[in-house]
C-alpha positions as CSV (number, residue, x, y, z in Angstrom):
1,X,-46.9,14.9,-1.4
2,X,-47.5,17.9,1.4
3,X,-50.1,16.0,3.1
4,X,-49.9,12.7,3.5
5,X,-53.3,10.2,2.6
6,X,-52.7,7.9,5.1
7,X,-52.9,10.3,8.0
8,X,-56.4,10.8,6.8
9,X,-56.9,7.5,6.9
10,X,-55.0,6.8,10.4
11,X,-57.2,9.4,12.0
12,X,-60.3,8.2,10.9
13,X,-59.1,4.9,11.7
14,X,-58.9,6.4,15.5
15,X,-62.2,7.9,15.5
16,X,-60.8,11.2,15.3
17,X,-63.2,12.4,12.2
18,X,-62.8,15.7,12.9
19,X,-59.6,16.1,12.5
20,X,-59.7,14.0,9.6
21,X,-61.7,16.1,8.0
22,X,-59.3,19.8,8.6
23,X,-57.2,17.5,7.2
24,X,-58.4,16.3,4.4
25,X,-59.6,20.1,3.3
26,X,-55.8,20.3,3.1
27,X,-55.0,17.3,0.7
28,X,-57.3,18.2,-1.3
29,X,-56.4,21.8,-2.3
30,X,-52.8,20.9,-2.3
31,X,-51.0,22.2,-5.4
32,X,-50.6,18.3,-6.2
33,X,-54.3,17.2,-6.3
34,X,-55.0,20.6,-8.1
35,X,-53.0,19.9,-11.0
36,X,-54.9,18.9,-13.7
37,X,-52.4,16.0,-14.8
38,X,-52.9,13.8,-11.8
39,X,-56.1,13.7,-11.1
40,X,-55.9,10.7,-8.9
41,X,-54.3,12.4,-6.4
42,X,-57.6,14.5,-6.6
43,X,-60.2,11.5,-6.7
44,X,-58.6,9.7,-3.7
45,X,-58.7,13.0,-1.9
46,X,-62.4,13.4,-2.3
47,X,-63.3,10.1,-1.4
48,X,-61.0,10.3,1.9
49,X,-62.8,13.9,2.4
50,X,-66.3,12.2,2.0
51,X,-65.5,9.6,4.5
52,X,-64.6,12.2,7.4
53,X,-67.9,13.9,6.3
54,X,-69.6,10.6,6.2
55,X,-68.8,9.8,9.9
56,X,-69.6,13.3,11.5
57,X,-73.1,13.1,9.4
58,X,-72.8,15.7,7.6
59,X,-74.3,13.3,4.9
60,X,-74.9,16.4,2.1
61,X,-71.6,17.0,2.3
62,X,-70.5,13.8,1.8
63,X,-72.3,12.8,-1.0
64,X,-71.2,16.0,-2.3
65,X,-67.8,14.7,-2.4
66,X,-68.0,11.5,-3.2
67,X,-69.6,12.3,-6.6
68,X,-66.8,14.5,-7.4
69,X,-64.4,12.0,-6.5
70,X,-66.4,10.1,-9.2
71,X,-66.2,12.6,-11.6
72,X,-62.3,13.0,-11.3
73,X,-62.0,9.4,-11.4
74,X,-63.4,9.5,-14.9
75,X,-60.7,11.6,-15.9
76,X,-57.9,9.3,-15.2
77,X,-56.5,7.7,-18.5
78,X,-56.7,3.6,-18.0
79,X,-53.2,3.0,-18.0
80,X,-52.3,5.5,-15.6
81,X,-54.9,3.3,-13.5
82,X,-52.9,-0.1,-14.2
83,X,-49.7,1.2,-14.0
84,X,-50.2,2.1,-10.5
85,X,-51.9,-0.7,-9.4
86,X,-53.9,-1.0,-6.5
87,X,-53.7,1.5,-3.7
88,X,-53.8,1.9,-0.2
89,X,-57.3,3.6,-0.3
90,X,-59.0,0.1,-1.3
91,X,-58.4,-1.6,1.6
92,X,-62.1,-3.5,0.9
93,X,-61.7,-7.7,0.6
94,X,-65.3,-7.7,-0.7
95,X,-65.6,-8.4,-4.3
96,X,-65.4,-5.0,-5.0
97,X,-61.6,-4.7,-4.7
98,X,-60.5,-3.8,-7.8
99,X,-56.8,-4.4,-8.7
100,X,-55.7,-1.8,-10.9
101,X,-57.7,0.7,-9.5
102,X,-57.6,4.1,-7.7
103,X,-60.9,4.1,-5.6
104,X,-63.1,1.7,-5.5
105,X,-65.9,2.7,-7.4
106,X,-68.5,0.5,-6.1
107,X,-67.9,1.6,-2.8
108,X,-68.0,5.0,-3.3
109,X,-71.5,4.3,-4.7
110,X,-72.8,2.5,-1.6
111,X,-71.2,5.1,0.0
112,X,-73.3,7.7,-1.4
113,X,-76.8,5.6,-1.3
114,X,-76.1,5.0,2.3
115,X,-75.4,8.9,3.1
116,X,-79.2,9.4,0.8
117,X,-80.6,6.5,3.2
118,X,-79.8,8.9,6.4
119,X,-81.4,11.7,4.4
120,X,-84.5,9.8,3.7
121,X,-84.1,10.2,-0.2
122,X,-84.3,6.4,-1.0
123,X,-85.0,6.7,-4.4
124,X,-81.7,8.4,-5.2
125,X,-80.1,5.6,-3.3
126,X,-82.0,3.0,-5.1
127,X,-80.5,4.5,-8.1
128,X,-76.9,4.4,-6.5
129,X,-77.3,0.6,-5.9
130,X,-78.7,-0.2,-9.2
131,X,-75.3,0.9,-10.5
132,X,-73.7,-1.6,-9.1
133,X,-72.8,-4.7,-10.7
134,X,-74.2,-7.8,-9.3
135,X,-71.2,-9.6,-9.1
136,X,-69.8,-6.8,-7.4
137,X,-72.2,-6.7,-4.5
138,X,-71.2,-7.6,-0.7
139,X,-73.8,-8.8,2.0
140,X,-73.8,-4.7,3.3
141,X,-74.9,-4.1,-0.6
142,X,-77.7,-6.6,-0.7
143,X,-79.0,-6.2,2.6
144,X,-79.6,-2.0,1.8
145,X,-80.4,-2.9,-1.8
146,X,-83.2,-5.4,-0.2
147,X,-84.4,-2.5,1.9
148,X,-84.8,-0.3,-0.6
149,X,-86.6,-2.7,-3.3
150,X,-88.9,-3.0,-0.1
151,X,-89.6,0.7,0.7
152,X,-90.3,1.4,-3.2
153,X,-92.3,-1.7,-3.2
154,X,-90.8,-3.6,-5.7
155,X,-91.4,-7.1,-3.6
156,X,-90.4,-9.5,-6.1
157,X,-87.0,-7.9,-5.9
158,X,-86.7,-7.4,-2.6
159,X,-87.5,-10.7,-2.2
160,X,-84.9,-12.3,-4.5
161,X,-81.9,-9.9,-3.1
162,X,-82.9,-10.9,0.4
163,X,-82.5,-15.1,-0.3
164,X,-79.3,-13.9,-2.2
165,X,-78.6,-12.5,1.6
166,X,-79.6,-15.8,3.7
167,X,-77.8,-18.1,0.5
168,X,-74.2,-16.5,1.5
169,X,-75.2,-15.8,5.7
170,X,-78.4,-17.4,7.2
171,X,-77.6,-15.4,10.0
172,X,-78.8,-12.0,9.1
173,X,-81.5,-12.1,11.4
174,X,-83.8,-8.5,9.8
175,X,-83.6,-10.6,6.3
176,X,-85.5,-13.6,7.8
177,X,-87.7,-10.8,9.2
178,X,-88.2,-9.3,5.7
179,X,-88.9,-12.2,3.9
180,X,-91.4,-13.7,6.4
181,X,-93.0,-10.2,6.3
182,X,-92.5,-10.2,2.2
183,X,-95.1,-13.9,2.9
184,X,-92.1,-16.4,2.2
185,X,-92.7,-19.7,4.4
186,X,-90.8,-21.2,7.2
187,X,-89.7,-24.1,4.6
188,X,-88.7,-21.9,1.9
189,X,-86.4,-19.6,4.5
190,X,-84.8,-22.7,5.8
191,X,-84.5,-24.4,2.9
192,X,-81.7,-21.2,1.8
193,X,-79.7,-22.0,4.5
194,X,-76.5,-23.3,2.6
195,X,-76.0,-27.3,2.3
196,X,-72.4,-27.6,0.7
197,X,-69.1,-27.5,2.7
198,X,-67.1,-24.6,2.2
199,X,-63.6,-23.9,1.0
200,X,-62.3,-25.1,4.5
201,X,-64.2,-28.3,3.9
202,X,-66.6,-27.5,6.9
203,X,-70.0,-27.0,6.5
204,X,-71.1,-23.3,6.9
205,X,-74.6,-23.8,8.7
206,X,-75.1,-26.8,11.6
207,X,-78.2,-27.9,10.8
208,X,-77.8,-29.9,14.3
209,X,-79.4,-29.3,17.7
210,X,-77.2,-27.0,18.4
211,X,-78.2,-24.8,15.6
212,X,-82.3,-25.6,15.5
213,X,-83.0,-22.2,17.5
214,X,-82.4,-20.5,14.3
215,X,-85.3,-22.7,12.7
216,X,-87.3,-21.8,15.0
217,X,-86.4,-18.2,15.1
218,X,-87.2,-18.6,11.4
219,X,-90.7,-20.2,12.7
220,X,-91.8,-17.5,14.9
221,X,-91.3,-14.4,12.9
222,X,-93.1,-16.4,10.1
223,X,-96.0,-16.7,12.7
224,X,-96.0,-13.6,13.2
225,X,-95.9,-12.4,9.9
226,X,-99.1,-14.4,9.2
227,X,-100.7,-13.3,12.3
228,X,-100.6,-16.4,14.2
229,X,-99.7,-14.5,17.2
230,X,-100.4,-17.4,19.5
231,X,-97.8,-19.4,18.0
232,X,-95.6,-16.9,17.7
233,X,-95.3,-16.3,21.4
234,X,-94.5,-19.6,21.9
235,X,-91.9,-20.4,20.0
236,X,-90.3,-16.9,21.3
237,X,-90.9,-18.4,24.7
238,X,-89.2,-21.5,23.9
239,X,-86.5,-19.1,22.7
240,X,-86.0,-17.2,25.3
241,X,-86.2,-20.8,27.9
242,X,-82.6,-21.1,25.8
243,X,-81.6,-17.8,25.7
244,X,-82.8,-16.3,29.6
245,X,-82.4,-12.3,29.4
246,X,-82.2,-12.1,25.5
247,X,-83.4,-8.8,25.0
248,X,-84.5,-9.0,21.4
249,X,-86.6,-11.6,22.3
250,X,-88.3,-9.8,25.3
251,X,-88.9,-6.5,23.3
252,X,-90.1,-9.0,20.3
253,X,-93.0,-10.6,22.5
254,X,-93.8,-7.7,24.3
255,X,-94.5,-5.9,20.7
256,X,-97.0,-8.9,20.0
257,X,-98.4,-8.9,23.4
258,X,-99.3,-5.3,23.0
259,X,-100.9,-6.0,19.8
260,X,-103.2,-8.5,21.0
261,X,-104.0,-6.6,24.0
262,X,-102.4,-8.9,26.9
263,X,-100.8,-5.6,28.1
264,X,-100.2,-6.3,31.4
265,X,-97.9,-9.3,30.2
266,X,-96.2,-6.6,27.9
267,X,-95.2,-3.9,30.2
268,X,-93.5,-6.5,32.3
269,X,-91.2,-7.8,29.4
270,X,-90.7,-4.8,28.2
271,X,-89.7,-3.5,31.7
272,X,-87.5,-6.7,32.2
273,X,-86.0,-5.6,28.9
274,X,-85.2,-2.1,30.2
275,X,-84.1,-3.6,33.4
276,X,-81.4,-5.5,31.3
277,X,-80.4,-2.6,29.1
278,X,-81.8,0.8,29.8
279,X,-80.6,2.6,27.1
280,X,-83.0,0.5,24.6
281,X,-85.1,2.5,22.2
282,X,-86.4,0.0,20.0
283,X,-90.3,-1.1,20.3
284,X,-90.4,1.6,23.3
285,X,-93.1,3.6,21.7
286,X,-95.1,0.6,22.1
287,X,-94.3,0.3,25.8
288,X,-95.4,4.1,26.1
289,X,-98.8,3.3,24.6
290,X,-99.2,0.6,27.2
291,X,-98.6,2.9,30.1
292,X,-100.8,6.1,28.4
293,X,-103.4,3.0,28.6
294,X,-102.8,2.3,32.0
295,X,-102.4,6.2,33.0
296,X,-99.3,5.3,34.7
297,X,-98.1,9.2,33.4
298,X,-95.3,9.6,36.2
299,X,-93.4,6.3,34.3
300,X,-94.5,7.4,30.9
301,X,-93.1,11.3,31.7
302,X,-89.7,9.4,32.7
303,X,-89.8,7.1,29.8
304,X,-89.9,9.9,27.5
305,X,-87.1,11.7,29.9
306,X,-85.0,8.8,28.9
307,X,-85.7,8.0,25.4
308,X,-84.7,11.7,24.4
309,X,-81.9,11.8,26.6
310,X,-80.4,8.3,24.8
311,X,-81.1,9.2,20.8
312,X,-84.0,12.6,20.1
313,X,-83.8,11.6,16.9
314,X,-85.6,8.3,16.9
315,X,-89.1,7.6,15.8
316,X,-89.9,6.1,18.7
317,X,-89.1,9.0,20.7
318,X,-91.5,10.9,19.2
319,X,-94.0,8.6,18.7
320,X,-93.6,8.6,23.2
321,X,-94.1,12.2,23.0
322,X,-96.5,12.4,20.8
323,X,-98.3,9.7,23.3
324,X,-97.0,11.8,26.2
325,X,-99.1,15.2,24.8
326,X,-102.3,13.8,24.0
327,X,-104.4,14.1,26.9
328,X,-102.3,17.8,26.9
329,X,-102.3,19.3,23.4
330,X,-104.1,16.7,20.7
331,X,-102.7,19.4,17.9
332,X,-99.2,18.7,19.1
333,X,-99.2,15.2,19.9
334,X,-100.1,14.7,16.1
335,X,-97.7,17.1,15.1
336,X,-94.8,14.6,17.0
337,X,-96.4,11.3,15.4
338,X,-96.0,12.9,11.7
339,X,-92.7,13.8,13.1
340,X,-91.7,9.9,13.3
341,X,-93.1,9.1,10.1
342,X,-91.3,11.7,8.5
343,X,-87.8,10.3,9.8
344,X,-88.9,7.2,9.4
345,X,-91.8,6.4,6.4
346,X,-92.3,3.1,7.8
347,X,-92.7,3.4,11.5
348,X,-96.6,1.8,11.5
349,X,-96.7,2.7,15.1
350,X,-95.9,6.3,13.9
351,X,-99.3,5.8,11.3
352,X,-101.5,4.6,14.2
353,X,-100.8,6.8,16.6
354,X,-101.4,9.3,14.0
355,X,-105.2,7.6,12.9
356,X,-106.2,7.1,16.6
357,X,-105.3,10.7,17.0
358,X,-107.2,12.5,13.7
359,X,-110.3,10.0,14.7
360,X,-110.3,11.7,18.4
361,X,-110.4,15.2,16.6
362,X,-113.2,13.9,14.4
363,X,-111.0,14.2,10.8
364,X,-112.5,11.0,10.1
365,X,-111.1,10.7,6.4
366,X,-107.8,11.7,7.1
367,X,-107.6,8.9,9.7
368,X,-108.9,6.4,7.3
369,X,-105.6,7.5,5.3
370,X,-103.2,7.1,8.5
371,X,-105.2,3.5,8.9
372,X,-104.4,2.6,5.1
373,X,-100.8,3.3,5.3
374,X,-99.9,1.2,8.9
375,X,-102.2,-1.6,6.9
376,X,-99.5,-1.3,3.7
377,X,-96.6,-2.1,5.7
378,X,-97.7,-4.5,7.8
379,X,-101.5,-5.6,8.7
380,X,-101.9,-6.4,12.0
381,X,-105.2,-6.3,14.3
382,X,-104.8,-2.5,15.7
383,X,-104.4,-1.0,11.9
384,X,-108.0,-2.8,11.1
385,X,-109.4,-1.7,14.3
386,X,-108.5,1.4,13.4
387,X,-110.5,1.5,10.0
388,X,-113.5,0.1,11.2
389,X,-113.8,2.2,13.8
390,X,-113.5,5.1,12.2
391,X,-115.6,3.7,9.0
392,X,-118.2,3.5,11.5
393,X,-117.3,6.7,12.9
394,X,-118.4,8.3,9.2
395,X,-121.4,6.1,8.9
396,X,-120.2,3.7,6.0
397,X,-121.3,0.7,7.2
398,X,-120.5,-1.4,4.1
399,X,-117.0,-0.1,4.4
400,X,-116.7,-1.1,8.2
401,X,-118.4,-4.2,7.8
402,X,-116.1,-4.9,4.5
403,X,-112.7,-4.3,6.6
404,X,-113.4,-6.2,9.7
405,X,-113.9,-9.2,7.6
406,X,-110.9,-8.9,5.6
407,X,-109.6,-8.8,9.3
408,X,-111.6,-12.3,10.0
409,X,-109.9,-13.5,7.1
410,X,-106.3,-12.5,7.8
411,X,-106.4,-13.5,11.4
412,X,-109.0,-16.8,11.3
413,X,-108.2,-17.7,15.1
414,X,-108.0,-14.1,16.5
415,X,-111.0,-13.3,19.0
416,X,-110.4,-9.5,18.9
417,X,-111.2,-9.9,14.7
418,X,-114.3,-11.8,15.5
419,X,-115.4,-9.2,18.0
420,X,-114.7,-6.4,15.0
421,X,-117.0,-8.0,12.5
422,X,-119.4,-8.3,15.8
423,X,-119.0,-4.2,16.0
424,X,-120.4,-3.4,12.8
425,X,-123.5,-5.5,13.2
426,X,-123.7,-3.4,16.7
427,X,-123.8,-0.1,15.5
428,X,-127.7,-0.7,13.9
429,X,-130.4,-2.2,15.4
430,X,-131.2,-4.8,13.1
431,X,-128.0,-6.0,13.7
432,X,-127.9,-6.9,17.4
433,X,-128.2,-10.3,17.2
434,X,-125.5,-11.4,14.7
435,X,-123.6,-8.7,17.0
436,X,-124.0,-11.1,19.7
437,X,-123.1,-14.5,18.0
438,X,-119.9,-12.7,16.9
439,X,-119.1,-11.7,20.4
440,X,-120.1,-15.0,21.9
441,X,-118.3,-16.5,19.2
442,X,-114.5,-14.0,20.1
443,X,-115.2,-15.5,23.6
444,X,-115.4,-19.2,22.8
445,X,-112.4,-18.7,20.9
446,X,-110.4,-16.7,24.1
447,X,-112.6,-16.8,27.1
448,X,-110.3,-14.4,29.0
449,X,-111.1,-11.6,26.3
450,X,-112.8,-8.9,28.1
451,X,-113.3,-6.4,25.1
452,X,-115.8,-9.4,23.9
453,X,-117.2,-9.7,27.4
454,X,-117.9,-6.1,27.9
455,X,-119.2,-5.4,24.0
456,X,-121.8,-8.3,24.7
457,X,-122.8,-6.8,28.4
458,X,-123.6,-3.7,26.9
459,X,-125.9,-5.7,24.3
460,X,-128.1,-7.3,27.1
461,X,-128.1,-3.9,28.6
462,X,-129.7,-2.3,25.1
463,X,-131.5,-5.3,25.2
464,X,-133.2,-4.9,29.0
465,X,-131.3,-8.0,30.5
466,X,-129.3,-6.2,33.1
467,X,-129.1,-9.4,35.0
468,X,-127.6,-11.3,32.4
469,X,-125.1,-8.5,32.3
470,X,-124.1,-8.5,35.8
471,X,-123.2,-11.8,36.0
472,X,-121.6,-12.2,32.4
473,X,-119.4,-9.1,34.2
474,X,-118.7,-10.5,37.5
475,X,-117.6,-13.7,36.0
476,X,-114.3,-11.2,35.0
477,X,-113.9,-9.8,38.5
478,X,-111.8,-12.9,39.7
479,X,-109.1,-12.5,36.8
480,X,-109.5,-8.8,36.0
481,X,-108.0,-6.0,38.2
482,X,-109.3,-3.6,35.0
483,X,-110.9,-0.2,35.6
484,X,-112.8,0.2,32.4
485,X,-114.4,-3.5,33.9
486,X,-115.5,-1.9,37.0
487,X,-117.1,1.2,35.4
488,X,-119.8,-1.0,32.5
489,X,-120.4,-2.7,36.2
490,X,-121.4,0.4,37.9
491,X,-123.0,1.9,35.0
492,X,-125.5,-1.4,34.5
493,X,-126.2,-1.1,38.4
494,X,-126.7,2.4,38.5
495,X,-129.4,1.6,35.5
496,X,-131.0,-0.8,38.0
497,X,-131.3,1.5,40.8
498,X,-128.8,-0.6,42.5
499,X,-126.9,2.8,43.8
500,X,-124.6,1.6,46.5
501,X,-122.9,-1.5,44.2
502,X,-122.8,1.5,41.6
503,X,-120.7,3.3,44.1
504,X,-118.6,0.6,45.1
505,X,-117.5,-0.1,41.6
506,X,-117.0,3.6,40.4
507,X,-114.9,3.4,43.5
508,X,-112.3,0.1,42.5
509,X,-112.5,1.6,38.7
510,X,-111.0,5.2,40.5
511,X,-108.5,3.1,42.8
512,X,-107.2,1.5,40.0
513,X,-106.9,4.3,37.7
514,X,-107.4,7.7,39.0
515,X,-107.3,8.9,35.6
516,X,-110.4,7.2,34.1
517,X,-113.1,10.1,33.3
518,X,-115.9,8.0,33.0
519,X,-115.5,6.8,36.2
520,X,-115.4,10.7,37.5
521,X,-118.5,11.6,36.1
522,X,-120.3,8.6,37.0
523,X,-119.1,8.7,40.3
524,X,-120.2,12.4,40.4
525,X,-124.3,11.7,38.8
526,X,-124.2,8.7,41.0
527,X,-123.8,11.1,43.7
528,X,-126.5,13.2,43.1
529,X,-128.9,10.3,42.4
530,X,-128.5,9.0,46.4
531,X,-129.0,13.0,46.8
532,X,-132.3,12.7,45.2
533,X,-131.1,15.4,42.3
534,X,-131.8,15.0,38.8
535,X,-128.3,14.3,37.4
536,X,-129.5,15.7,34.1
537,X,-130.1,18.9,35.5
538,X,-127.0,21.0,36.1
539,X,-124.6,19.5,33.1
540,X,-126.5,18.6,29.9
541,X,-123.7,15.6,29.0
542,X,-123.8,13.9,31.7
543,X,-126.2,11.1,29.8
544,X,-123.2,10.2,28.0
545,X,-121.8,8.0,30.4
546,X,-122.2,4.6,28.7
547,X,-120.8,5.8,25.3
548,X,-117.9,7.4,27.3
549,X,-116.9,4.4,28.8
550,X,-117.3,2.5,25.2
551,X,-114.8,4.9,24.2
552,X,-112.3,4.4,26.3
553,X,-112.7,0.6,26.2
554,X,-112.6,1.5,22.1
555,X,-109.6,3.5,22.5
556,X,-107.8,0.9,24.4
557,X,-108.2,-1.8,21.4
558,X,-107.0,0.8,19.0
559,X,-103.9,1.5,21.0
């Protein structure tokens, strides 16, 4: 032949794909793999042509080949196929090698779902795979097969492809993920793991000591999964006593310690995980939200620097830009989120973002929408803040009050729940009181919870009991260095004519974050109050202080 096949595969073998590919434009418009009578030469071609195109991700193109390959493959009489017997090209040991056989077929289909993965077009992959015998299958097979079942929300058979996946390797650790997510127990993961010895007489999974950390690995992301959070965390913790410096396990907590709003514990794992590896994109959207919450903008502006300088093409990255722009250009910081939902339809951090943005530029219903998707994926406690707030945003009480109990049911021993349903009763008069026995109740539950503590000092405020107030608040001051903390403080002493405590704690909230606006417009009526001006005079919003700082405290639980 004029141009040798296994050069091809020799280059690609090297890395060298582009080179491979010049190539394999050659081999196949040779005068051999034109010729209509052998049209192996052509099939084997294409499929070496779609691999170079393949690895340079030029994933059209390569689906583009690889179904031509298919199409000359049909073409080749049987016994021409078992007379030459299997070729160099099939190099696969998975149960798709196919004596006999020019290509392997089944691999050039999970060739061309994967290249329709990359393009986002999952149902045409999920048609792919389905054309593949069952037999035939590898673990690579299942595990996308699995993910695709899951995207088009076929659970049932996501479900059963993703055991198949932990029956032949319990050690596919995003399968354990997908079926504690998918509501399969800790028992019936486990319980996969396979018993009988193996051909080499050894048993494949040590169900010693040695071995328990992938129980409890198993354990936590089921905890998580149901929304046990606390329990969660500490079984990662016990983890990661075994495994110092695992940076899966960092990123893993810090995620769940952003949700639950212990974000100062957060930012430090996920710095220690950025310490360990700083080219880590994974979760680091999350980690951007934290410092936007913090208004630490000189890290989050060199976050960002970093993330697109590692891989622009992530969701996360533009989920950080898009957190990076909104105090800048709301219109273009939602324009990045529905950027990372687009590469990726099930980035939920992608879908909040995008809800707490479209609620900030008052398109209420649109935000429900973003709310409703993040909630599909995966429910956790910042995708039903989300709804209720902006429920209550469009006055539909019922609706509010309906989702923050579904949240009370999902998460039974989660404070931050309890404080939602506490909310709803808040926004109406008549309401005040339950409002108060739910907040009282969040703060039973997690006595360090100061979203609880400063809902229900804003209560006694409404309610004429400053006093009570103050010293519900101060009892935070010894464990909370927390801005938002330090303005309700100097908003209920400004109320009292107490101006000089006012201007000491407008003064702390401004030291800790310069950023804070409430705190700058407080600061500046309280000034004009010890002037004896009307601070209602010159600016006519000015006696929107409480409900600004609300909002930022709101904004925070959202985020």
């Amino acid at each position: 032949m004029e141009v040798p096949k296994d050069q091809i595969a020799t280059l690609l073998e090297h890395g060298l794909y582009n080179s491979a590919q010049m190539l394999g434009c050659f081999l196949v418009s040779s005068p051999a793999a034109i010729a209509e009578s052998v049209p192996h030469l052509k099939t084997e071609g294409l499929v070496l042509l779609g691999d170079c195109f393949f690895r340079e991700r030029e994933y059209r193109r390569a689906i583009h080949s690889y179904k031509q390959a298919l199409q000359y493959y049909k073409m080749i009489p049987k016994q021409n196929m078992t007379s030459r017997g299997s070729l160099t090209l099939n190099r696969s040991s998975s149960p798709n090698s196919c004596n006999g056989s020019v290509i392997n077929e089944n691999e050039v289909k999970f060739k061309i779902a994967s290249s329709h993965c990359f393009l986002n077009e999952n149902k045409a992959a999920l048609v792919e795979m389905e054309g593949i015998p069952n037999k035939a299958r590898n673990l690579a097979m299942n595990l996308l097969l699995g993910k695709l079942y899951r995207v088009s929300r076929h659970s049932r058979a996501a479900v059963a492809i993703y055991k198949e996946c932990i029956r032949h390797c319990p050690y596919i650790l995003e399968a354990i993920t997908a079926l504690a997510e998918l509501g399969s127990t800790a028992k019936d993961i486990i319980s996969l793991f396979p018993q009988t010895p193996n051909r080499s007489g050894r048993a494949p999974f040590d169900h010693t000591d040695s071995s328990r950390w992938l129980q409890r690995y198993v354990e936590a992301q089921c905890c998580m999964a149901s929304n046990d959070y606390k329990g969660g965390l500490e079984l990662f913790a016990d983890l990661l006593q075994r495994f110092p410096n695992n940076t899966h396990l960092l990123l893993e907590m810090a995620k769940v310690e952003a949700i639950i709003g212990k974000n100062d514990e957060a930012i430090m794992n996920f710095e220690k995980a950025r310490s360990i590896d700083p080219y880590i994109i994974t979760y680091m959207d999350e980690y951007a939200m934290l410092l936007k919450l913090k208004s630490d903008y000189p890290k989050l502006n060199k976050l960002v620097h970093d993330l697109l300088n590692i891989d622009p093409a992530r969701p996360e990255v533009f989920v950080a830009l898009s957190v990076l722009w909104e105090r800048k250009d709301e219109k273009k910081s939602l324009q990045y989120a529905e950027q990372s939902i687009r590469i990726d339809e099930r980035h939920i951090p992608g879908y909040i973002m995008k809800g707490n943005l479209l609620l900030t530029m008052k398109r209420a219903e649109a935000a429900v929408s973003a709310f409703r998707a993040a909630q599909e994926l995966r429910p956790d406690i910042r995708s039903y803040q989300g709804l209720v707030h902006t429920y209550l945003a469009l006055s539909k009480i019922k609706e509010a009050l309906y989702a923050s109990r579904e949240a009370m049911k999902a998460m039974p021993q989660s404070a931050k729940a309890l404080k939602l349903v506490g909310d709803v009763h808040a926004s109406n008069s008549s309401g005040r009181e339950k409002a108060k026995k739910f907040y009282e109740s969040a703060l039973r539950l997690e006595p360090g919870y100061l979203g609880a503590a400063l809902a229900l000092a804003e209560l006694h405020v409404i309610e004429g009991r400053n006093g009570d107030a103050v010293s519900l608040l101060e009892r935070y001051l010894k464990d909370w260095a927390d801005d938002s903390l330090h303005v309700k403080l100097a908003q209920v002493f400004a109320a009292t004519n107490m101006l000089q405590e006012a201007l000491s704690h407008y003064q702390a909230a401004l030291r800790l974050n310069t950023q804070n606006e409430a705190a700058k417009r407080g600061l500046e009526r309280l000034e004009k109050q010890m002037k004896g001006v009307d601070p209602d005079a010159p600016e006519e919003d000015e006696d929107n202080d409480v409900e600004d700082a609300d909002g930022d405290q709101d904004e925070t639980e959202l985020l």
